[in-house]
C-alpha positions in Angstrom: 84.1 146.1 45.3 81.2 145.2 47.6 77.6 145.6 46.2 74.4 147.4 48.3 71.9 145.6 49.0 68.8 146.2 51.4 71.8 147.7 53.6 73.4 144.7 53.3 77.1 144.7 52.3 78.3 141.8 50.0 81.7 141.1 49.0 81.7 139.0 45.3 85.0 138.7 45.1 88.3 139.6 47.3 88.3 143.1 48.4 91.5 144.9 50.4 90.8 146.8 53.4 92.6 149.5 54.2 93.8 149.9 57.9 96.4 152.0 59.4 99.8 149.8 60.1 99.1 147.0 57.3 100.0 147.6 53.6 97.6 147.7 51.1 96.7 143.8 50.1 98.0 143.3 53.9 94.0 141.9 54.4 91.1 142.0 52.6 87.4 140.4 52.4 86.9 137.1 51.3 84.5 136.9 48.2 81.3 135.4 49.7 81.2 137.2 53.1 78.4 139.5 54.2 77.3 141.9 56.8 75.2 144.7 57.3 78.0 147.8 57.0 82.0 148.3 57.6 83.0 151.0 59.3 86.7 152.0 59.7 88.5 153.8 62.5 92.3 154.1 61.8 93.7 150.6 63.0 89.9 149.3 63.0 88.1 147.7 61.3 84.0 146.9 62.8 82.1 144.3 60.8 78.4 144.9 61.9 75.5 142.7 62.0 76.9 139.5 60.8 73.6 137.7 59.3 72.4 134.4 60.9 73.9 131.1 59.0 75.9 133.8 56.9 79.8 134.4 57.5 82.5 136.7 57.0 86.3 136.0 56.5 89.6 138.1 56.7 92.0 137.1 54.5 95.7 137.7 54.0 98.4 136.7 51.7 99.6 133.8 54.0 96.1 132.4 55.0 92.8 132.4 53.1 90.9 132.0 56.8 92.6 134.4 58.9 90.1 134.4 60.6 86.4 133.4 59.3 83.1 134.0 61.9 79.5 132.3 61.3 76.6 133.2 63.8 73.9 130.8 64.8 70.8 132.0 67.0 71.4 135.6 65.5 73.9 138.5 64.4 76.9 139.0 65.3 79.4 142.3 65.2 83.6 141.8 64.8 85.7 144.3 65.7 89.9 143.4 64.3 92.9 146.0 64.9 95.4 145.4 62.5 97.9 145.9 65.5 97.0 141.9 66.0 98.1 140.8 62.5 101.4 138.8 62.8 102.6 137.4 60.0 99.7 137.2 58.6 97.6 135.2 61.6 95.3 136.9 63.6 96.1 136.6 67.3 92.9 138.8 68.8 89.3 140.0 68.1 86.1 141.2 69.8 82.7 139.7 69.1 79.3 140.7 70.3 76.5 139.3 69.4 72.1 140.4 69.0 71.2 137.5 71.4 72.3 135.8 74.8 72.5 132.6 73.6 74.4 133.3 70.0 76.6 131.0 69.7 79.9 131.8 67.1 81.6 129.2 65.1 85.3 130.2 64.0 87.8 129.0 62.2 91.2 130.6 62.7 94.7 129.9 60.9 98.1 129.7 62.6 101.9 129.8 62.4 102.1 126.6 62.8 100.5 123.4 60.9 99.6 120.5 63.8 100.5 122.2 66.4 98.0 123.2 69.7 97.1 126.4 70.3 94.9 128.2 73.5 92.1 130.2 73.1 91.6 132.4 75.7 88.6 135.1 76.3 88.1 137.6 78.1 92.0 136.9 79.6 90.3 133.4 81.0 91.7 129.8 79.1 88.5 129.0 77.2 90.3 125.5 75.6 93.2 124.0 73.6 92.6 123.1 70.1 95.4 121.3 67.2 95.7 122.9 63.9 95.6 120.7 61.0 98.0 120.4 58.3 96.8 123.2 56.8 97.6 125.1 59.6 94.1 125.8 60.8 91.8 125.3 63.6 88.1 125.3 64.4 86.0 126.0 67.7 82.1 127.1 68.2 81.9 129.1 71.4 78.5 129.0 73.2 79.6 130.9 76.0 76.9 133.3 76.1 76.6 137.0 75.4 75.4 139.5 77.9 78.7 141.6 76.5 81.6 141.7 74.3 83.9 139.2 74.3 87.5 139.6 73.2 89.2 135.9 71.9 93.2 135.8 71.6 94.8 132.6 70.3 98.5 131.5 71.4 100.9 128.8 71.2 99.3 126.5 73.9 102.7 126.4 76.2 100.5 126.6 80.0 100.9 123.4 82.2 97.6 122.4 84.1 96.8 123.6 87.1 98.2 122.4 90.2 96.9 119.8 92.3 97.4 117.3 95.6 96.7 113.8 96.3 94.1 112.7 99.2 94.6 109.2 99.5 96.2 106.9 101.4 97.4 110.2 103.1 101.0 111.1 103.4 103.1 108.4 105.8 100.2 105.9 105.8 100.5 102.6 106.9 98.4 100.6 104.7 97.5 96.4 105.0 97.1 95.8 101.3 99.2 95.8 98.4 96.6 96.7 96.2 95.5 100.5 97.5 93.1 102.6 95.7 95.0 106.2 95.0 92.9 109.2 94.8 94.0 113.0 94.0 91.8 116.3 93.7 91.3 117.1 89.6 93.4 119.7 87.9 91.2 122.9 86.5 92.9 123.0 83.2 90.2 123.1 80.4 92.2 120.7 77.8 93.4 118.3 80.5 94.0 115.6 78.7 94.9 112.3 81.1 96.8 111.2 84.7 99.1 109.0 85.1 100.5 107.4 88.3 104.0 106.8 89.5 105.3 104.7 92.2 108.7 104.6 93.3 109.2 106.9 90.7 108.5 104.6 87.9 105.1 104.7 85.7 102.5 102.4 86.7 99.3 103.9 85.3 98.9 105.6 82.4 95.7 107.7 80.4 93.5 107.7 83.5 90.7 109.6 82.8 89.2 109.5 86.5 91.0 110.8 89.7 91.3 107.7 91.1 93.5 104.2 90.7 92.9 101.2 92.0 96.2 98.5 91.7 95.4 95.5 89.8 99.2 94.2 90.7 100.4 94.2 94.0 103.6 96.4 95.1 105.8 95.2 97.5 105.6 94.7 101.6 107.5 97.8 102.9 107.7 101.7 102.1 107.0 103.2 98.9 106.1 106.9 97.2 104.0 108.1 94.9 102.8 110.9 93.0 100.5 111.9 90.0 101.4 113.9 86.8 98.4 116.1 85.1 99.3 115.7 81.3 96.9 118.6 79.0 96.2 117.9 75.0 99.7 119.8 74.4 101.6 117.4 76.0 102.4 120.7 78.9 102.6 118.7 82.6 102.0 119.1 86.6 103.4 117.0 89.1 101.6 116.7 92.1 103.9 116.5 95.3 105.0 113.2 96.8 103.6 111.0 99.5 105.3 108.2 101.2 103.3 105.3 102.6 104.0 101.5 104.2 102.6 98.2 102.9 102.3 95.8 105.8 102.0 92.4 105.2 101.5 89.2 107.3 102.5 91.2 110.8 106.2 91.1 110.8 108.8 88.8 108.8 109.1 86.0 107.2 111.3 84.3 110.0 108.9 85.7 112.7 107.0 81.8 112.6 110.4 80.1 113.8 109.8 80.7 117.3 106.9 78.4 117.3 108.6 75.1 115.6 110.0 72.7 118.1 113.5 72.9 119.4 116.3 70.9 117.0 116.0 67.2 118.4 117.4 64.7 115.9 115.3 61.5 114.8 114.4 58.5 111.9 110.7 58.6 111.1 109.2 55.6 109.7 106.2 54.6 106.8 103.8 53.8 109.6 104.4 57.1 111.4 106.9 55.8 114.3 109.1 58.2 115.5 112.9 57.4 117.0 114.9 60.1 118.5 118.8 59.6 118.0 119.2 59.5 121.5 117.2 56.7 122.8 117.2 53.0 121.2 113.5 51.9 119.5 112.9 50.0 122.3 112.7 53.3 124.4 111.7 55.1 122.3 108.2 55.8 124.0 109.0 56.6 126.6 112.2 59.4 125.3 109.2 60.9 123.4 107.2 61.2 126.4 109.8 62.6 128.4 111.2 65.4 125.3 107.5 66.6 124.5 107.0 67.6 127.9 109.4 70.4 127.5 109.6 71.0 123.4 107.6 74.2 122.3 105.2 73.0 119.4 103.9 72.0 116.6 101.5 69.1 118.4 101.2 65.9 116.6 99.9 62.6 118.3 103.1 61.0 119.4 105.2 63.4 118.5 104.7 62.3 115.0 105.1 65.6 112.7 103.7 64.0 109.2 102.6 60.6 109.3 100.4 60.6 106.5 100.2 61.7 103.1 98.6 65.0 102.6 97.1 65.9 98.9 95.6 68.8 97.1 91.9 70.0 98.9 93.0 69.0 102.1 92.5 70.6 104.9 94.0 69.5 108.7 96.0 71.5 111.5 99.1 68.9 109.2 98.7 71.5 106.4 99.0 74.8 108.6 102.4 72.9 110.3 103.8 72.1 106.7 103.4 75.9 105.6 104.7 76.8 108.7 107.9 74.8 107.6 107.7 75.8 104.4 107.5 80.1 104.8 111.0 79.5 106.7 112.7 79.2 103.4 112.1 82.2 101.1 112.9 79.2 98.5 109.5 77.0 98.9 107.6 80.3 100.9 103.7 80.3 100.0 103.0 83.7 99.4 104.9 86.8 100.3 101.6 88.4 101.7 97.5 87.6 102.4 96.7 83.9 103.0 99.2 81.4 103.5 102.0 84.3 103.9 104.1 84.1 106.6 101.9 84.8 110.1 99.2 84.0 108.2 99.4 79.9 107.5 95.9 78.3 106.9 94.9 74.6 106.9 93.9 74.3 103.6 96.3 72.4 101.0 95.4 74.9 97.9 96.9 75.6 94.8 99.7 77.7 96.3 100.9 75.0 98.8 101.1 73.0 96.1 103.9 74.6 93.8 105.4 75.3 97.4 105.8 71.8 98.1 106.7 70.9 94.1 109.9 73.6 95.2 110.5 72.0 98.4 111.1 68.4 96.3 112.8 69.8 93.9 115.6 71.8 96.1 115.8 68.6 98.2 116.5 66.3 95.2 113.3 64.3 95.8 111.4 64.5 92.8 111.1 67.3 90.3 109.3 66.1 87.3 106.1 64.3 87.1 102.6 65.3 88.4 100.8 64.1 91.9 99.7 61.1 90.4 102.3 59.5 88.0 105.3 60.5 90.5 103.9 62.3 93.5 105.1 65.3 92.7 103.6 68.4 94.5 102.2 65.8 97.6 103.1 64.1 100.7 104.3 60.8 99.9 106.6 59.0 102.6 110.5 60.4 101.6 108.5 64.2 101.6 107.2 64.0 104.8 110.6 62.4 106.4 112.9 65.5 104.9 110.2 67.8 106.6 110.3 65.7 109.8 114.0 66.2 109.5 113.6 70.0 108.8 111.2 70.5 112.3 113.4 68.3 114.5 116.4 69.8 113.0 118.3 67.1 111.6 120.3 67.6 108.5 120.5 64.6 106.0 122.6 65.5 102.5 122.2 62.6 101.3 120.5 62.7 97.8 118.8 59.7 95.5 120.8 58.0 93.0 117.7 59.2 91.0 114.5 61.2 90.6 111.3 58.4 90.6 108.2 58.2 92.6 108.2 59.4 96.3 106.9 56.0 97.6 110.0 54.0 96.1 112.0 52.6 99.0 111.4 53.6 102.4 113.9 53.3 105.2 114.3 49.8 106.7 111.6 48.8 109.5 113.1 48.4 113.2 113.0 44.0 113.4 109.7 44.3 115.9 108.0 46.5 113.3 108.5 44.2 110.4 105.5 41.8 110.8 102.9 45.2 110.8 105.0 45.8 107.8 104.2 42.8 105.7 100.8 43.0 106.8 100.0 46.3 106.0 101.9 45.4 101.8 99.4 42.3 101.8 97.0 44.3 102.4 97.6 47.3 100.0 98.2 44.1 97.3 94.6 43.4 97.9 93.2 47.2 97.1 94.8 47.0 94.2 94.2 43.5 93.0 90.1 44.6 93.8 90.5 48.0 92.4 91.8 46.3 89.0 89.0 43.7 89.2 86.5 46.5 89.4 88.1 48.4 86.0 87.8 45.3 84.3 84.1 45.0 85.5 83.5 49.0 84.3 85.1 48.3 81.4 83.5 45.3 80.6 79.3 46.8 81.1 80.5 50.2 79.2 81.3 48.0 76.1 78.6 45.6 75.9 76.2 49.8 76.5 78.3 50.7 73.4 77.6 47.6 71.3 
């Protein structure tokens, strides 16, 4: 029974209330709550004047915190009909409190253990909270209070609030494949995280902001997307759909055809001679006179597509020709957009024209093993540049080496008048190298006797 106290009300140990519709034992006061009186009212029961850092608790047979209230910043009142006792959980209750700025801690048990429930007052969602194992679940509220408040609790089953998306706007036509996606937030107070489809597949998930910016690029072409507003029950809101277009590099990969030079079939040579199939080598200036007057083109000096080799960091109007050869075959193409894409060739022999070229040797059975140096794979070396020579003028040669070794291994025989430049031009490559091996030996030599 409680004891009196300077008005006070105290309960020592468990006491039943007695409230119209519950059975005796049905509730009753936790030992160790307080307040200043109890009053009763048929179905009611008013708990008045709730002391500051003091609590009070309803117990039933099922829960032994049905529902337990502790003011902060002053008193607080409780009113509880026993028409909102279900199976022994409390589902509603009114609190008011001696100050605005009160604020109420609660703890409140459930049906069911880890699960998330939604407390609501006044009718409004107030948040979403997970009951532990013991089937319970603790919230302050420091709403304020100018007036009564009434809390209910329920099985948290609401989806967030709808939503739209804002950007790129529906049917866009965008120049990027990495866009940033924005969407207006969703209202709902235990939103827990966004995620972001495209093409109807996830690509972004726990996104806390309301906006995404790709990190990996989707496709040239049309796509949709749409975001899903996920709250901390695991309820969800799809927002509608919008459609938009990635366009890359201004049209196709076979747009850049038009501007290579009509088929005209020919033997290129080590020293850069070219010798159309149609003439002899001894007319051969003048035939390519003649046939560049009225080819469309990729201009060389004499006609002479690739007469050098070309390496990694180069840059030349060669290098924008051979990615213009290359981005015809979706086999050796650079990129599929941005620099180097098709439409958008550069003059600068990077990284990506590199492995471009390493595929072009490799599907043409010139060399696929090796590195730049040690077998000249991934460069220009004489039997790359003829095959793309043959690919611009349009011949066809099927033809493939007895075996995969160095590009500079033997070039095709020298016309009889071109033989002497020949020889001249070995003599003096001999030299270089007899110099350059001179000069290790030197460098060698004064970094041992530093050493010593």
């Amino acid at each position: 029974m409680p004891n009196h106290s300077l008005a006070a009300v105290s309960f020592s140990q468990d006491t039943n209330l007695s409230l119209t519709g519950v059975s005796d034992g049905d509730i009753t006061a936790a030992s160790g709550s307080s307040a200043d009186y109890l009053s009763f009212s048929g179905a009611e029961l008013t708990v008045s004047a709730i002391p500051d850092g003091s609590y009070f608790t309803l117990k039933t047979p099922t829960y032994s915190n049905a529902l337990k209230i502790t003011p902060s910043g002053g008193t607080a009142t409780t009113t509880f009909n026993s028409a909102n006792l279900s199976s022994g959980a409390v589902t509603a209750w009114t609190i008011n409190a001696s100050a605005s700025d009160t604020t109420i801690a609660h703890i409140v048990s459930a049906a069911n253990a880890n699960a998330w429930y939604a407390i609501a007052v006044d009718g409004s969602a107030y948040n979403s909270y997970q009951t532990g194992s013991n089937g319970e679940l603790s919230f302050t509220y420091s709403g304020g209070f100018s007036s009564s408040h009434t809390f209910t609790i329920s099985s948290d089953t609401a989806a967030p609030t709808s939503f739209s998306l804002t950007s790129p706007v529906n049917g866009a036509t965008i120049s990027t494949g990495l866009p940033t996606f924005t969407w207006n937030a969703s209202t709902a107070p235990d939103l827990s995280y966004y995620a972001l489809y495209i093409d109807g597949a996830l690509n972004a998930n726990n996104l806390i902001s309301t906006s995404k910016t790709l990190t990996s690029s989707i496709a040239c072409g049309s796509h949709t997307w749409y975001v899903k507003a996920v709250d901390n029950a695991g309820n969800s809101t799809d927002s509608s759909a919008f459609n938009l277009t990635v366009a890359c590099g201004g049209g196709s990969p076979g747009a850049v055809s038009a501007a290579l030079p009509q088929p005209r079939l020919q033997t290129v040579y080590p020293d850069g001679t070219v010798v159309y199939q149609e003439t002899n080598k001894s007319s051969s200036s003048q035939t390519e006179t003649n046939n560049n007057a009225t080819a469309p083109n990729i201009k060389t000096t004499s006609s002479k597509f690739f007469i050098k080799p070309i390496k990694f960091k180069t840059r030349s109007e060669e290098v924008k020709t051979l990615q213009q050869i290359l981005n015809q075959d979706s086999d050796t193409q650079i990129a599929n957009q941005g620099s180097g894409s098709p439409g958008n060739e550069t003059n600068y022999f990077g990284s990506l024209t590199v492995k471009a070229v390493k595929k072009f040797q490799c599907k043409h059975n010139i060399i696929c093993q090796g590195s730049e140096s040690t077998t000249g794979w991934g460069s220009l070396g004489p039997k790359t540049r003829a095959k793309l020579n043959e690919i611009a003028s349009g011949q066809t040669n099927q033809e493939k080496p007895k075996e995969q070794t160095k590009q500079d291994q033997a070039p095709p025989p020298l016309p009889p008048n071109r033989q002497s430049n020949a020889s001249a031009i070995t003599a003096a490559q001999k030299q270089i190298e007899e110099l350059q091996n001179q000069l290790l030996e030197l460098l060698n030599k004064q970094l041992k006797e530093l050493t010593n």
